[in-house]
N, C-alpha and C positions, 0 to 999 in steps of 0.2 A: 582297724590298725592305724589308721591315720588320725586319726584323733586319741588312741591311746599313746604315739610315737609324741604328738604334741605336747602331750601332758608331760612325759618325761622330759622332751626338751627344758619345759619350764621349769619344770623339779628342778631341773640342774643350773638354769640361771638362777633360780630365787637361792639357792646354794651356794654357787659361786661365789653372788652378790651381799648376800648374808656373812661368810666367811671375810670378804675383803673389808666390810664394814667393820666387822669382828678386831680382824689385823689392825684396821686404820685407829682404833679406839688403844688398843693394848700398844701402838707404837706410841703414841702421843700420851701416854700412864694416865688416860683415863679410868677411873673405877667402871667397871662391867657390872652393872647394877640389873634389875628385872627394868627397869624403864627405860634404858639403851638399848637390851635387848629387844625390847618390844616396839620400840622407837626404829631399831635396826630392822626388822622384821616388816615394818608400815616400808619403810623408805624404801626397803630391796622389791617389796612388790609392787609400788608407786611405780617405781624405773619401769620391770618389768613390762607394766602393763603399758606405759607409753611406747616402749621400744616395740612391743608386739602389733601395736593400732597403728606403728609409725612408717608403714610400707602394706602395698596391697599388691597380689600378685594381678594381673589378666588375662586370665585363660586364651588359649592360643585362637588364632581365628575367630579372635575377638575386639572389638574398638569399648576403651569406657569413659565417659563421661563424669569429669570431676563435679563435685557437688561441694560447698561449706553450709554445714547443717542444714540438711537435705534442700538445700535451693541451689540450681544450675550455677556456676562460675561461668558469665561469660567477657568475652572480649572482644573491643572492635576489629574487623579485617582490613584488607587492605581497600575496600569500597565505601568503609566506613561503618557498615553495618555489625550489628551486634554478631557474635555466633560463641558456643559453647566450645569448652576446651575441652579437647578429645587427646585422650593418650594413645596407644597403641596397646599390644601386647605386652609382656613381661612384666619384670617388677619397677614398680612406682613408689618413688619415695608419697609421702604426704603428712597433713598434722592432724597427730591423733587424736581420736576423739570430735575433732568439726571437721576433717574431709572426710568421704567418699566416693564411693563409682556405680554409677548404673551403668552393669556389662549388657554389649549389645554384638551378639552375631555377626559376622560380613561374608557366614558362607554361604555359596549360594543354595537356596532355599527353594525346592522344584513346588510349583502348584497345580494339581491335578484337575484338569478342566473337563469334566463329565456332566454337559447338561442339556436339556430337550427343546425343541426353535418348535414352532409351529409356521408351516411354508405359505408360500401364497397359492392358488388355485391351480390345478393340472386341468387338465385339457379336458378330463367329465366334470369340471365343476369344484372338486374335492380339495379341503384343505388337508393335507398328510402334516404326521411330526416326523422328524428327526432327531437327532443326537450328534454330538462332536464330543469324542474325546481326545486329548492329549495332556500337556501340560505346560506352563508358563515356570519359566527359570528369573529369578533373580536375587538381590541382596543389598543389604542397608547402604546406602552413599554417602561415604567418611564424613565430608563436607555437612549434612545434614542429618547428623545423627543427634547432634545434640538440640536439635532445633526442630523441624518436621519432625522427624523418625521419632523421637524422644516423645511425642502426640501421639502415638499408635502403638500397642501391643501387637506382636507378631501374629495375634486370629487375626484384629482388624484388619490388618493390611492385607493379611490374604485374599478375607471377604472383600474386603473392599477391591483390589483390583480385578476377581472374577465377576463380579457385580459391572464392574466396566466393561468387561467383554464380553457378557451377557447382553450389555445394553446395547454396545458398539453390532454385534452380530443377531440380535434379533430384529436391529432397527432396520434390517435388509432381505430378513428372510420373508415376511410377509410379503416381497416383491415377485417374487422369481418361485415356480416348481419347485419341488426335493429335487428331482432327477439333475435339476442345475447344480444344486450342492453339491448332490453326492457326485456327480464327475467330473467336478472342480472341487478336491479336496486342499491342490496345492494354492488356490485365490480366496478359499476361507481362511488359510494358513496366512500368505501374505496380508490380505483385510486387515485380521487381528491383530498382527507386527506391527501393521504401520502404525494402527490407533493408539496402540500402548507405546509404543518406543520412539515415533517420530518426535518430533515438536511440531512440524506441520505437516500433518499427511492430508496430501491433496484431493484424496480422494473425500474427503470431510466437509470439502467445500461445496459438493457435487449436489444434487437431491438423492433420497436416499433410493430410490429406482433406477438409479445410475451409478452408482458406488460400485458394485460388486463387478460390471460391467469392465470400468474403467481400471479394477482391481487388477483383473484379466488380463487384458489388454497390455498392461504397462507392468506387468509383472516383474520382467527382469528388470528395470528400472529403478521398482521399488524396492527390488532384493541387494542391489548396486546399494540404494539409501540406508538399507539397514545393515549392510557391511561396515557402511562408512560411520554411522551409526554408534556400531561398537566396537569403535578403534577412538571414540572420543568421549568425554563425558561433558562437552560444556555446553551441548546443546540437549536441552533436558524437554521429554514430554511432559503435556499436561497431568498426565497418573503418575507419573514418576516424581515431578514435584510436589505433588500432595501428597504423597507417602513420603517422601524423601530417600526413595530407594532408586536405584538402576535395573531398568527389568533386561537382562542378557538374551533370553531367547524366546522365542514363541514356537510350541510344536505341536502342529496338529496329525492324530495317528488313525484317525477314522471321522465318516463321515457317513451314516448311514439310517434307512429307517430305526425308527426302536421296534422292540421287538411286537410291541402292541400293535402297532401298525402294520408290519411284517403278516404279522395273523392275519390280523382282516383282509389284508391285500391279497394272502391266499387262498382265504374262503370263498374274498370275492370270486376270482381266476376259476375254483372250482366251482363255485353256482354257474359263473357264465357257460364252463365246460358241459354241466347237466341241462342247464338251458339252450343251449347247439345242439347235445345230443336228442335231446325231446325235438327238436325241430325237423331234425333230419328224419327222426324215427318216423315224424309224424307225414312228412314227405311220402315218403317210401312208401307208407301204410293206403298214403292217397292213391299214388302209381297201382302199388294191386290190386287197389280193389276198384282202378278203372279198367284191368284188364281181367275183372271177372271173378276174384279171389270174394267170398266171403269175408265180413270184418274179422272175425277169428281169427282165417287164415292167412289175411293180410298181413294184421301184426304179427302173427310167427314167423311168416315171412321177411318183415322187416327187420326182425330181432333177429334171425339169421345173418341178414345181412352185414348187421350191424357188428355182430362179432358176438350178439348178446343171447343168444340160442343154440340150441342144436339141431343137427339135421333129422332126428327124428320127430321132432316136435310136429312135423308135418311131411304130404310126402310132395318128393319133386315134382311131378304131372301137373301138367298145370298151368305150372310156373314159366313166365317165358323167359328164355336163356339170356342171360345177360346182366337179370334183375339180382339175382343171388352170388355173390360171390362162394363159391364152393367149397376155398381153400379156407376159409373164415368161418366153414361152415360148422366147427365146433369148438370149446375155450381149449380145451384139450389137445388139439389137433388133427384129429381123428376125421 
């Protein structure tokens, strides 16, 4: 529809503009020959075509970047430094045929942070993984859109600042247990803020066995710095000026084994569960058959005990009171 509405718009200039040619010729008693006409006919869609090239609209929640023949237009600021000329929104005059615009987004852009740490050693030895999900908010910075920004297609940048808080949060996890992560989910959340949004977060200075520590610690400190943070734009982090974007928020919504881990750590829980129970059984089995039980009867005995028999497996005589719990003495109840 929109491009069939176009087409008529212009049907009806190259008309218009054809007809006034027409008029301007028959006022001034020109003969109306086939070479005015077709002379008339170049010149009405000559016009045409510059008045159409000679304005560009830009899309809303969006900044663009003039260009003459496809090379940035830039100009000195007030530091002296070169920087590109950005328009804003709506319609922009320009000259047709050598300006342009490369349109570039300024809304904010969430990026979904789903990826797996491997922790440093728990207390048997083990290294476990983890996972952090949430996501990273932000969007192109007016100021360096036609400069930075203008460097990077909207993937790269994405990859590339999750790439940073990959690097910025694994440089720490190798220090500290999972059990440390997962229940401080709000000081992985803080960590990652400050790395990407500060300009100098302090905790950077630290060694990395001390970092997440200090993260803790100073938490509401650092949550005070990134308020203050994003109520100004002229102090810029080091990810932010290599993209040239402003990153607005950092949110972290879990912090947990993966599910891979999750398994094993229950199989483990369950072997060690079969491995107590053999132990106990095998107790038990010792006790009755120092009080005279046969090995047969011992282990039925024990496996009564245990919850893992029934009472007719064997009969009570015998048995000395105390060793059999009775109420236990079948799965059924009975």
């Amino acid at each position: 529809m929109e491009i069939a509405g176009g087409l008529l718009v212009l049907a009806l200039i190259i008309a218009v503009l054809y007809f006034c040619f027409m008029a301007i010729a028959w006022l001034f008693g020109l003969a109306i020959t086939y070479s005015y006409v077709i002379l008339g006919i170049g010149v009405t869609i000559l016009v045409v075509a510059i008045l159409l090239d000679s304005y560009a609209i830009v899309p809303s929640a969006h900044y663009g970047v003039k260009k003459f023949l496809e090379r940035r237009i830039t100009k000195k600021n007030k530091e002296g430094d070169e920087e590109g000329v950005v328009v804003d929104e709506g319609f922009q005059w320009k000259l047709a045929f050598f300006h342009s615009f490369d349109i570039f987004s300024y809304k904010r852009e969430p990026i979904v942070v789903d990826e797996t740490f491997m922790t440093g050693k728990d207390q048997d030895g083990s290294r476990l993984e983890i996972f952090i999900n949430g996501f990273i908010l932000y969007r192109v910075n007016r100021q360096e859109v036609a400069t930075t920004a203008f460097e990077f297609s909207e993937e790269a940048t994405k990859k590339g600042i999750i790439a940073d808080a990959t690097s910025e949060f694994g440089g720490v996890t190798g220090t500290k247990s999972a059990e440390v992560f997962i229940d401080n989910r709000d000081t992985v959340e803080v960590l990652l803020a400050s790395a990407l949004q500060l300009a100098d977060p302090p905790h950077k200075k630290l060694p990395a066995e001390e970092r997440f520590e200090y993260c803790r610690a100073h938490s509401v400190e650092l949550r005070e710095a990134l308020r203050r943070e994003s109520e100004t734009s002229e102090k810029r982090s080091a990810v932010e000026l290599r993209y040239g974007i402003d990153i607005l928020s950092v949110s972290i919504k879990d912090v947990d084994f993966t599910e891979k881990t999750k398994a094993a750590l229950e199989k483990q829980r369950q072997d060690a569960a079969l491995a107590a129970a053999a132990r106990s059984k095998l107790g038990l089995v010792r006790e009755f058959k120092a009080e005279g039980l046969t090995p047969e009867r011992a282990v039925d005995a024990a496996e009564i005990s245990l919850g893992q028999g029934t009472r007719q497996q064997i009969g009570l005589q015998g048995i000395p009171a105390g060793f059999i719990n009775v109420s236990l003495g079948s799965k059924d109840g009975n």
